[in-house]
C-alpha positions as CSV (number, residue, x, y, z in Angstrom):
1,X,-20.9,31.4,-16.7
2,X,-17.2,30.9,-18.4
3,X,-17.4,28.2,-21.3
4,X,-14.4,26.7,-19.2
5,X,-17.2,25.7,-16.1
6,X,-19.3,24.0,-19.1
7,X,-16.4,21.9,-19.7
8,X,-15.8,21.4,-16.1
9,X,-19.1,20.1,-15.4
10,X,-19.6,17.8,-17.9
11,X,-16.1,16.2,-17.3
12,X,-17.3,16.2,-13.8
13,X,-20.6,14.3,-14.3
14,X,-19.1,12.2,-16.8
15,X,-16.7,10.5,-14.0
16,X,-18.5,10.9,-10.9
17,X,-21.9,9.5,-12.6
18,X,-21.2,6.6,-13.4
19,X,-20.7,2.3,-11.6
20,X,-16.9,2.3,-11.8
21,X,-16.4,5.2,-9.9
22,X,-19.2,4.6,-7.2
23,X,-17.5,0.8,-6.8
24,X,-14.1,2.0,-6.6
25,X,-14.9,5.0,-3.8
26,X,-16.6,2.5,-1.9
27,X,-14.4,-0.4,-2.0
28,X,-11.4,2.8,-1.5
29,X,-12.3,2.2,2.1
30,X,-12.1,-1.6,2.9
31,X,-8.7,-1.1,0.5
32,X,-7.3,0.6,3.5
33,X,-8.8,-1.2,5.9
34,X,-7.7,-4.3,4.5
35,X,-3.9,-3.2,3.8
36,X,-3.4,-1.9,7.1
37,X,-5.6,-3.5,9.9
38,X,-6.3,-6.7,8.7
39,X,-2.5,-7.7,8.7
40,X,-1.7,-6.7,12.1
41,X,-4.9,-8.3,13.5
42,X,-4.1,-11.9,11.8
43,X,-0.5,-11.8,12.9
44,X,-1.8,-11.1,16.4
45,X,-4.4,-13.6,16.1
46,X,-2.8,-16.6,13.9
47,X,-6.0,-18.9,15.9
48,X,-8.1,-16.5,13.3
49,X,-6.3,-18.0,10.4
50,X,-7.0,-21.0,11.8
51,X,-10.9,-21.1,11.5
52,X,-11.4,-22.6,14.7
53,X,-10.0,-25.8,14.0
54,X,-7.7,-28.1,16.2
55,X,-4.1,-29.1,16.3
56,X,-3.3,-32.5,16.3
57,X,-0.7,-33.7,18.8
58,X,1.0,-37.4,18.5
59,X,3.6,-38.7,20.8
60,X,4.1,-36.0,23.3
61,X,4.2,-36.7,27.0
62,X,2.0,-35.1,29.3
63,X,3.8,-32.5,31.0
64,X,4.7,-31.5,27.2
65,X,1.1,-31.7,26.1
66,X,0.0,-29.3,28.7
67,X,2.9,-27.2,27.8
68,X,1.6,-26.9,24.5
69,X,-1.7,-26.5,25.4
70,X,-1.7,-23.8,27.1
71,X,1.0,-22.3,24.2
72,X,-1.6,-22.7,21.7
73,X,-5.0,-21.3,23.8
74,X,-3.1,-18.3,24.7
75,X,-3.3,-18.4,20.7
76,X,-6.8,-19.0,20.9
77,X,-6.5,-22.4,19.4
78,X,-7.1,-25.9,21.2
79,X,-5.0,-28.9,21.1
80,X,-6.4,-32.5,20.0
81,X,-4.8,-35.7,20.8
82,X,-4.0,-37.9,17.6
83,X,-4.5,-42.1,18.0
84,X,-2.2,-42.4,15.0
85,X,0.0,-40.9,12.3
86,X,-1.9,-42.1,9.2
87,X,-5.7,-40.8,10.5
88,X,-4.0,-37.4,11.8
89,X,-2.4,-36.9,8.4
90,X,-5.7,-37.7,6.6
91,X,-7.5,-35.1,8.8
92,X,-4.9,-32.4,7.9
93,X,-5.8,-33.8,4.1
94,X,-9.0,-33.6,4.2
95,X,-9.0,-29.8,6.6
96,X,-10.4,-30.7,9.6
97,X,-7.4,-30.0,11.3
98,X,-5.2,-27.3,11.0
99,X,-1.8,-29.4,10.8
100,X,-0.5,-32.3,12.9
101,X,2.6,-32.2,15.6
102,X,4.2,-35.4,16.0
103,X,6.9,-36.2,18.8
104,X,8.9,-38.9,17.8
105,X,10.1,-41.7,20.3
106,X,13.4,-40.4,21.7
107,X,12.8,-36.8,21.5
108,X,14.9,-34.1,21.8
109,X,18.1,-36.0,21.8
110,X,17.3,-38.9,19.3
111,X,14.1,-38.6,18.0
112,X,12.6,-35.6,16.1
113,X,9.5,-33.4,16.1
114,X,7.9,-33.0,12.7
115,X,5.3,-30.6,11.6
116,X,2.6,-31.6,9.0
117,X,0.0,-29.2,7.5
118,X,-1.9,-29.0,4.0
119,X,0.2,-25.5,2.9
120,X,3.1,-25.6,4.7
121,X,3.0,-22.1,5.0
122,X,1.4,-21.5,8.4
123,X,4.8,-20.2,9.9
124,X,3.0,-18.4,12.7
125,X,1.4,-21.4,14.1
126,X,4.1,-24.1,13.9
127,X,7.3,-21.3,14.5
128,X,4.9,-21.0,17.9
129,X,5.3,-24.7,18.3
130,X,8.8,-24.6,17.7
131,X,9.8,-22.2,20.2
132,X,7.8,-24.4,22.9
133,X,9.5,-27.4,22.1
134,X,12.7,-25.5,22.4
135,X,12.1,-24.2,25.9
136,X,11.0,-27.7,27.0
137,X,14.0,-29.4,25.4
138,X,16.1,-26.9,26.9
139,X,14.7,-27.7,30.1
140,X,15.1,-31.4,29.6
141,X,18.5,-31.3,28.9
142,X,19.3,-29.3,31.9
143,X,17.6,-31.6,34.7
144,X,19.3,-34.6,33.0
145,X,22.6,-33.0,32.9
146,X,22.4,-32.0,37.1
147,X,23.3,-28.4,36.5
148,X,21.8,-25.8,38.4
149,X,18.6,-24.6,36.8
150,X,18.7,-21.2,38.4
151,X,22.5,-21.0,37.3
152,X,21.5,-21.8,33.8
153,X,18.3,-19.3,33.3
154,X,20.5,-16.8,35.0
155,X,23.5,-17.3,31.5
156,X,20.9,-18.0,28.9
157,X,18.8,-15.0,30.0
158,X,18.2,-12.8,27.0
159,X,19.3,-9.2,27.5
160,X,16.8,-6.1,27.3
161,X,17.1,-4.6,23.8
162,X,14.2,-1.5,23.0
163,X,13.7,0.1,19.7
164,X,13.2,3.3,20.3
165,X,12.0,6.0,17.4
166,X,13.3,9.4,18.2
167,X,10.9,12.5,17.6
168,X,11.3,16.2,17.4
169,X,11.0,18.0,20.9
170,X,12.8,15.5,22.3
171,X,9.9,12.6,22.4
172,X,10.5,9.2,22.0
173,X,8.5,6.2,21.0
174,X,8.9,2.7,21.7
175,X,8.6,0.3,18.5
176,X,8.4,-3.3,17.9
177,X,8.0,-5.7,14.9
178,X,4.3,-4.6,15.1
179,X,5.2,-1.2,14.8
180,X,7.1,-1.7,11.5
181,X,4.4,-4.1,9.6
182,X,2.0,-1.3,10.5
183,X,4.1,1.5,8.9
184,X,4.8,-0.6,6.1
185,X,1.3,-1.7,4.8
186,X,-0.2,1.5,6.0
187,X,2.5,3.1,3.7
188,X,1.9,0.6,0.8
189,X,-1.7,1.4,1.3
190,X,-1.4,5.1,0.2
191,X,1.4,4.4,-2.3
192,X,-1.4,1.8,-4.0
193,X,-3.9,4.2,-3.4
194,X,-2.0,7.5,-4.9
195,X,-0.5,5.5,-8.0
196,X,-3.8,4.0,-9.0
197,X,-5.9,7.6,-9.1
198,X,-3.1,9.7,-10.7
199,X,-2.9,6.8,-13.0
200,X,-6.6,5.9,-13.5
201,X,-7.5,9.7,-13.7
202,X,-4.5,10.5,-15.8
203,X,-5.2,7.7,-18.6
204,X,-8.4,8.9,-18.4
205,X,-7.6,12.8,-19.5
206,X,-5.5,11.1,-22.6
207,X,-8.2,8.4,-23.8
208,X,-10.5,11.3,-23.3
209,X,-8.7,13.7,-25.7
210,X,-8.1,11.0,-28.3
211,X,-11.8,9.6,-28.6
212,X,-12.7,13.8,-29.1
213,X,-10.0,13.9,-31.5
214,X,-10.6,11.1,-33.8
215,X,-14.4,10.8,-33.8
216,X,-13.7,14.4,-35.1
217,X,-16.2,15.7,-32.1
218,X,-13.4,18.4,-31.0
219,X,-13.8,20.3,-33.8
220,X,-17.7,21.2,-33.0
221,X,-16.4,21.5,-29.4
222,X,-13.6,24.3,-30.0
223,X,-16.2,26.0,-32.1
224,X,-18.2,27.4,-28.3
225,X,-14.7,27.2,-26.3
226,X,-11.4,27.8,-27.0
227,X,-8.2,24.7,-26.8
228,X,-6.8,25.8,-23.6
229,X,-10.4,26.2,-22.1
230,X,-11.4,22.6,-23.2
231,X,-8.1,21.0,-21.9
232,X,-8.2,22.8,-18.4
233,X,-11.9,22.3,-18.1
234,X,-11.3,18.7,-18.7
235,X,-8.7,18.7,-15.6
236,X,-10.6,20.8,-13.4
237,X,-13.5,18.3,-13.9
238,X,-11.8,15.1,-13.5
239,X,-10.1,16.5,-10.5
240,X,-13.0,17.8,-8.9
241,X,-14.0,14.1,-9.1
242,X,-11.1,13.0,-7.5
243,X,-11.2,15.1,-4.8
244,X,-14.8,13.9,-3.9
245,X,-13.8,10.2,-4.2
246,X,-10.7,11.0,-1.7
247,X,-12.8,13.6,0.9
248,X,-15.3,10.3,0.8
249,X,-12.1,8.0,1.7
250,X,-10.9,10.3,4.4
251,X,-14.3,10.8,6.0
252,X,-14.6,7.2,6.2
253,X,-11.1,6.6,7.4
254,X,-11.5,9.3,10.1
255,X,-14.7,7.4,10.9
256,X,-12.4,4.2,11.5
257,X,-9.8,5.3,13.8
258,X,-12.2,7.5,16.1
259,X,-15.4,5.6,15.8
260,X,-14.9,2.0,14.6
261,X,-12.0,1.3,16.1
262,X,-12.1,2.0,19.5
263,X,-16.0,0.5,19.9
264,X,-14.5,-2.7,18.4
265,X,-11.4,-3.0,19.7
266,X,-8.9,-2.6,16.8
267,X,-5.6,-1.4,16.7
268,X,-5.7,0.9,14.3
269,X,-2.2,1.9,12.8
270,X,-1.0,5.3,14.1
271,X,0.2,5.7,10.5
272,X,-3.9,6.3,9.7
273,X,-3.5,10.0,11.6
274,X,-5.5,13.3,10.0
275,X,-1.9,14.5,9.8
276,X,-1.3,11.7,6.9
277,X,-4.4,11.9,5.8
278,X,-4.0,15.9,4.9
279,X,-0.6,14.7,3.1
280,X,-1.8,11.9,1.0
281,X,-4.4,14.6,-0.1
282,X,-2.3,17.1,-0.8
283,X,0.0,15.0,-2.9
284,X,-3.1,13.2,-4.8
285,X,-3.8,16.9,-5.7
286,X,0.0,17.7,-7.2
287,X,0.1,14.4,-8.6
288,X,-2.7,14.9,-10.0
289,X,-2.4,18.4,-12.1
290,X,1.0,16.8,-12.9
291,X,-0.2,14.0,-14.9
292,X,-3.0,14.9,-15.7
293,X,-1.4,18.0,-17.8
294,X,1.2,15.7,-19.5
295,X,-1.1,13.2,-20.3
296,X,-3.5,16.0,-22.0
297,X,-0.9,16.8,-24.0
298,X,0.3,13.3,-25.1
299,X,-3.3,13.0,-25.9
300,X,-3.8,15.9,-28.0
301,X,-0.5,14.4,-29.9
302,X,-0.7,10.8,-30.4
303,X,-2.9,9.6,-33.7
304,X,-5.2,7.0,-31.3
305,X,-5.3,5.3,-28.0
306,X,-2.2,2.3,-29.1
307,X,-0.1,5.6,-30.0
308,X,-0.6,7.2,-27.0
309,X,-0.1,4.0,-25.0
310,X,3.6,4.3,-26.6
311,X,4.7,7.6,-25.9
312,X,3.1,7.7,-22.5
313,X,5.4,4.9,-21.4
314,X,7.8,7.4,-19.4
315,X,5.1,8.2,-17.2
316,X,4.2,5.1,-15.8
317,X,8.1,4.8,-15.6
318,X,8.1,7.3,-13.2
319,X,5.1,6.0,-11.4
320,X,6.2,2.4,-10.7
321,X,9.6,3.7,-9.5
322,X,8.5,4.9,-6.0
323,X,6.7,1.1,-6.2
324,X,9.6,-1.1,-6.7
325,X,11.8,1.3,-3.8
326,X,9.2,1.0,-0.9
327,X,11.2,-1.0,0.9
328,X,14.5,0.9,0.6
329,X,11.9,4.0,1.5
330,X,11.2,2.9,4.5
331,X,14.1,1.4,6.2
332,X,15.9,4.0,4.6
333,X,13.8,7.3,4.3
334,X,16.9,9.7,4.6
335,X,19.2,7.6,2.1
336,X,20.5,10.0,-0.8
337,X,18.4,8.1,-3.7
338,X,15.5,8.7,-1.0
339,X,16.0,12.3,-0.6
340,X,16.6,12.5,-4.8
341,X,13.8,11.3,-5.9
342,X,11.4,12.8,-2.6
343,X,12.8,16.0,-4.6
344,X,12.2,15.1,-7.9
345,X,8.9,16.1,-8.9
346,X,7.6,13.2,-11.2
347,X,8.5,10.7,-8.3
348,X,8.4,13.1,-5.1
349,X,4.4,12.4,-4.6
350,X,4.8,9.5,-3.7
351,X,8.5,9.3,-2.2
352,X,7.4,11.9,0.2
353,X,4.5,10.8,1.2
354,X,6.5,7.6,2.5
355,X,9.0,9.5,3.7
356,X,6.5,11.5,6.0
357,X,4.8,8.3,7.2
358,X,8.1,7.0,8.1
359,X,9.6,9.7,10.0
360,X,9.0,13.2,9.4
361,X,11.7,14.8,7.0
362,X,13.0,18.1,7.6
363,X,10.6,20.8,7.2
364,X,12.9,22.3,4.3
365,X,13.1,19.5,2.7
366,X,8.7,19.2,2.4
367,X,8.6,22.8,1.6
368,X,10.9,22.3,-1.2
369,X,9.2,19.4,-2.4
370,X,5.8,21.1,-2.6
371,X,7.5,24.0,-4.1
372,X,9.0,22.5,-6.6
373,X,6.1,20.7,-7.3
374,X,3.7,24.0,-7.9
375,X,6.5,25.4,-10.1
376,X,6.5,21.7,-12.0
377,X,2.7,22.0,-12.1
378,X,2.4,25.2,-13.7
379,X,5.7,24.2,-16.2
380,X,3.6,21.0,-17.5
381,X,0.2,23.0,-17.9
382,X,1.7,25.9,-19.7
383,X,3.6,23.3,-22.3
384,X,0.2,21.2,-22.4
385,X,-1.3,24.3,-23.4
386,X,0.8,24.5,-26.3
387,X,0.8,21.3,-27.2
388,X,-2.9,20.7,-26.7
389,X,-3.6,23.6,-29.2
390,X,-1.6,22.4,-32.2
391,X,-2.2,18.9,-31.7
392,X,-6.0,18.2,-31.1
393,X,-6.7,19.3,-34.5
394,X,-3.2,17.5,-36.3
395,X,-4.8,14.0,-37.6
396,X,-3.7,11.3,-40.4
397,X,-0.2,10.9,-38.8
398,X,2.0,10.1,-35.9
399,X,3.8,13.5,-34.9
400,X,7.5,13.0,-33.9
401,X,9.1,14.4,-30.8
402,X,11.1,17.3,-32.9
403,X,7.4,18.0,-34.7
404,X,5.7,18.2,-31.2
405,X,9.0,20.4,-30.2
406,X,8.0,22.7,-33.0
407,X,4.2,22.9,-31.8
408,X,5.5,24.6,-28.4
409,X,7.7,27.2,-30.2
410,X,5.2,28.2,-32.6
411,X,2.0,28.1,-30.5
């Protein structure tokens, strides 16, 4: 067997076998379930925030009690009649209500409707509240004022007004508000998930390399193989265990969206599509040699694991760029800084991949990407090569950036 599948293997056990990886694949999973599902379903459902608990309702009349009432169970919460202000705001106090509506005398015209809650964050519940009182004030207003109500609904009727997502073909898709929290988290799900592995798997090439380095143990190593050998055994290895821990998510997503969600009743996001799911693959894998390449070779050059911390910097620059721009990437996938940095290969990975969830680029501008990708790929191994070989073995000072430029003319 090739020395280089030795290397391989062992880099291969030494990630896969071990707690933090088993904890992280499995907890990969509910990641995505929880990024992308679990939003959508409490949005939908703001009784589930609401633990089952009642609202408590002070001054209303009736026929604006049973308004309300039946507001809130279409919520699936319940309504509870307060005696007075002080009890009702201890109960919010002490949580065993969820918050307390109180209709002052004189209401809408001189009087007020407060809302009182422990947070003051539970916008879904009392924005539903507001919006009832509105109608019913509204309505008020117009029986007192003798106009006619049918005249009235007639003017304040709110036009039709779709948003529709055009498709290639000729297709069209209706969206909503829905639609765009579920492209959203279901894109900042794979952005989280992409920047953490090519991070955690990249950092863990470099910290690798600089343990072997200065516990002196590369030296017996490059005795049985040779430097290039030992550097792409050690990515072949760690990628191998990457690809597990993603073929392990993707099983389990595809087991969501075709088993788990329709026997339950979920709305899975349409974003969570094999089509996606092949993408965010794909990418992890570019990504992946990418990093992992440059990171071997910071490795082989930095003196210990606080130097290499230092020079590595500019990668995790280009890693939390795509981060801080995912909104702008998706309200604005074919922007100019989009399409730059979709193209640009330390930041396309991840760009793209948001792009494609979004709304599918053109197809030249994918193939590009992945082209330009490969090429960047096989640019960063070749230099990590170089720099790998002169490096592991330079020890008892920091090497400078015209020194390491010297290392890849020379080796």
């Amino acid at each position: 067997m090739p020395k280089i599948f030795h290397v391989l293997r062992h880099e291969f056990k030494l990630a896969a076998a071990n707690k933090a990886f088993v904890v992280l694949t499995i907890l990969g999973p509910f990641l995505i379930l929880a990024v992308t599902v679990l939003p959508t379903l409490l949005t939908n459902s703001p009784g589930a925030m609401a633990g089952g608990k009642p609202v408590a309702l002070l001054g209303a009349s009736l026929a604006l009690r049973e308004t309300l009432a039946k507001s809130f169970t279409d919520l699936g919460m319940r309504i509870e009649e307060a005696t007075d202000e002080a009890s009702a705001k201890s109960a919010v106090l002490k949580g065993a209500t969820i918050g307390l509506l109180s209709i002052e005398a004189g209401w809408p015209d001189t009087g007020k409707a407060v809302w009182y809650s422990k947070t003051g964050a539970d916008a879904a519940i009392y924005a539903n509240a507001q919006a009832v009182l509105t109608a019913a004030a509204r309505e008020t207003r117009i029986a007192a004022s003798g106009i006619d109500p049918a005249l009235v609904a007639k003017v304040l009727a709110t036009p039709t007004f779709e948003v529709v997502k055009l498709e290639a073909g000729g297709g069209e898709q209706k969206k909503t508000e829905e639609s765009f929290l579920q492209i959203l988290f279901t894109a900042m799900s794979f952005v989280m998930l992409l920047y953490m592995t090519v991070l955690l798997y990249g950092q863990l090439i470099g910290r690798s390399v600089v343990m072997e380095k200065t516990s002196k143990t590369v030296e017996i190593m490059l005795s049985s193989v040779t430097s290039r050998d030992l550097m792409f055994g050690k990515i072949l290895g760690l990628g191998l265990a990457g690809l597990l821990q993603y073929g392990i998510w993707v099983s389990m997503a595809m087991i969501l969206t075709k088993l788990v969600g329709p026997l339950l009743g979920l709305a899975i996001p349409a974003g969570l599509s094999a089509q996606n799911l092949f993408w965010l693959v794909l990418f992890f894998v570019l990504a992946f040699f990418l990093y992992a390449s440059a990171y071997a070779a910071l490795g082989a050059a930095s003196e210990d694991e606080h130097n290499l911390g230092q020079i590595a910097w500019p990668l995790l620059m280009f890693l939390i760029i795509p981060l801080v721009m995912i909104g702008t990437l998706v309200t604005s996938p074919d922007s100019s800084i989009s399409v730059f940095f979709s193209l640009f290969p330390m930041t396309s990975p991840i760009v793209m991949l948001v792009r494609i969830l979004v709304s599918q680029p053109p197809a030249w501008q994918i193939a590009l990407c992945v082209a330009l990708l490969i090429v960047s790929v096989a640019g960063m191994a070749l230099l990590a090569a170089k720099i790998f070989r002169v490096g592991i073995l330079m020890t008892g000072k920091r090497a400078k950036l015209k020194e390491i430029l010297r290392w890849i003319t020379i080796a």
